[in-house]
C-alpha positions in Angstrom: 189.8 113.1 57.6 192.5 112.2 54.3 191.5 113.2 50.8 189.1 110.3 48.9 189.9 111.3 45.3 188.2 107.6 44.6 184.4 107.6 44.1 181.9 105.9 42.4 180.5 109.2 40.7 178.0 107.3 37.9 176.0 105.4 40.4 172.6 105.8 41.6 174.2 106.7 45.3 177.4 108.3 44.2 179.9 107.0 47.1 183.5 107.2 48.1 185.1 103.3 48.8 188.3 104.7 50.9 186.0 106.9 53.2 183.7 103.5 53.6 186.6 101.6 54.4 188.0 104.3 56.8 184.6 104.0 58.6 184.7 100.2 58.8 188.1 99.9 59.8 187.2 102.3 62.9 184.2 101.2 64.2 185.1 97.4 63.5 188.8 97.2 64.2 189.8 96.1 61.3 192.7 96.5 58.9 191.2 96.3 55.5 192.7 97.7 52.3 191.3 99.0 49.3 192.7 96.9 46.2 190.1 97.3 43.6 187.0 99.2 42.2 184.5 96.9 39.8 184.6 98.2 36.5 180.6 98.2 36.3 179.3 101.9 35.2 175.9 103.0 36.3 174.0 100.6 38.6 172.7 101.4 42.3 176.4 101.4 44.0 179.6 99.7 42.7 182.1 97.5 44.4 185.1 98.2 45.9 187.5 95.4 46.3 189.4 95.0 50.0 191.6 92.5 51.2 192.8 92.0 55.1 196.0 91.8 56.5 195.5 87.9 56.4 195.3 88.0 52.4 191.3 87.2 52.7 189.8 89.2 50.2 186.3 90.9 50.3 184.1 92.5 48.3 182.3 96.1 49.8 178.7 97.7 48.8 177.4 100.6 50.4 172.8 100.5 50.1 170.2 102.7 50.9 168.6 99.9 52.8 168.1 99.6 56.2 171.0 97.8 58.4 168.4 95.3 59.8 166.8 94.3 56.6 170.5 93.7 55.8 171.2 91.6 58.3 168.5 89.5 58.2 169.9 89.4 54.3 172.8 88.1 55.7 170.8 85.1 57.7 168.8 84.0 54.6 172.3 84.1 52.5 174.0 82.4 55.5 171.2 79.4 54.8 171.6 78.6 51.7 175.4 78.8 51.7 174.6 76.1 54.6 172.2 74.5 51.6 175.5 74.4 49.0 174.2 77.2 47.3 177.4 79.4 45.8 176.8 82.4 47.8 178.9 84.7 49.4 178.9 85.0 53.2 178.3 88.7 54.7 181.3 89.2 57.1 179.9 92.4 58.5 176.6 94.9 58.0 177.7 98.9 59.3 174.9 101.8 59.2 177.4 104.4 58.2 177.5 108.2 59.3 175.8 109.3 55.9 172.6 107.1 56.7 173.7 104.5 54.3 174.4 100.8 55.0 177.9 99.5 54.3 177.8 95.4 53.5 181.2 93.7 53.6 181.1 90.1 51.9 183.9 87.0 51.3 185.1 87.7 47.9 184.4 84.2 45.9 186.2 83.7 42.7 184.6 84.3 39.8 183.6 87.1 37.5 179.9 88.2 36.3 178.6 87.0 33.2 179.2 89.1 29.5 177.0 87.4 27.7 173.6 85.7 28.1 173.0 82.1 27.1 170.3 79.5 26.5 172.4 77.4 28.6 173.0 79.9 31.3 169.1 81.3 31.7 168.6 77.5 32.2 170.5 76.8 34.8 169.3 80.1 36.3 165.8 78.5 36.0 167.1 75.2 37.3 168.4 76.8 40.5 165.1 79.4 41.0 163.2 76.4 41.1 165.6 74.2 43.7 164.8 77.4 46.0 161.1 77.3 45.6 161.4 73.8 47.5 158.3 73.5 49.7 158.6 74.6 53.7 160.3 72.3 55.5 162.6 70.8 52.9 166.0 70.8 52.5 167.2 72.9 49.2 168.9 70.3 47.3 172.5 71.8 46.2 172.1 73.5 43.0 173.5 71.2 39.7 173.8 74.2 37.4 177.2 75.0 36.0 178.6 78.2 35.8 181.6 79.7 34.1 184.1 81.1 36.7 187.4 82.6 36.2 189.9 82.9 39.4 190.3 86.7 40.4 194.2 87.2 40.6 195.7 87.2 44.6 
């Protein structure tokens, strides 16, 4: 196995992106390459950014939780992406070899908020309340806005 001098060492679950994406690449036959590590310090895991030979681009976690409970994850995401809710899709769930779960997701443009807003807690509110719908209705698509800034190709 190559050297992984990359790592998400101040983390909860201190990880290594390239050996991840090593793993993936091997048991899923892909040919995904690491092109990016989120800035975000501390936290329960980081993100590595990957991008496939196609120019899709993804985004990588690696959780303690189980690979089932992260598929069926995937399922309720998959639902309310199918509702117009601005979700990413989960393009593949991997138990790894260290016991950890590696989730592989679309990459959608956009970056995380800096700053908290009256404005932005409402819309939060707005959409939390779309999803509390009653059984058997139809999430209406979400109106809030959101400030989104396209990630470079």
């Amino acid at each position: 196995m190559s050297e992984h001098p990359l790592a998400f060492r101040e983390t909860e679950s201190p990880w290594r992106p390239t050996e991840v994406v090593e793993e993936l690449n091997a048991h899923l036959h892909l040919q995904l390459e690491l092109v990016g590590l989120d800035d975000l310090v501390g936290g329960t895991s980081g993100a590595a950014y990957l991008q496939g030979p196609d120019g899709r681009q993804f985004v990588l976690t690696r959780t303690s939780a189980d690979a089932d409970l992260m598929r069926l994850t995937a399922e309720i995401i998959a639902l309310a992406k199918q509702h117009g809710f601005p979700v990413p899709s989960h393009e593949a769930v991997l138990p790894l070899r260290d016991g950890h779960t590696a989730v592989l997701q679309e990459r959608l443009p956009g970056s995380r908020p800096t700053t908290v807003t009256a404005d932005r807690v409402a819309a939060m509110v707005t959409m939390n309340e779309q999803v509390r719908e009653p059984a058997g209705r139809s999430p209406r698509r979400p109106t809030a806005t959101r400030t989104r800034h396209q990630h470079p190709s």
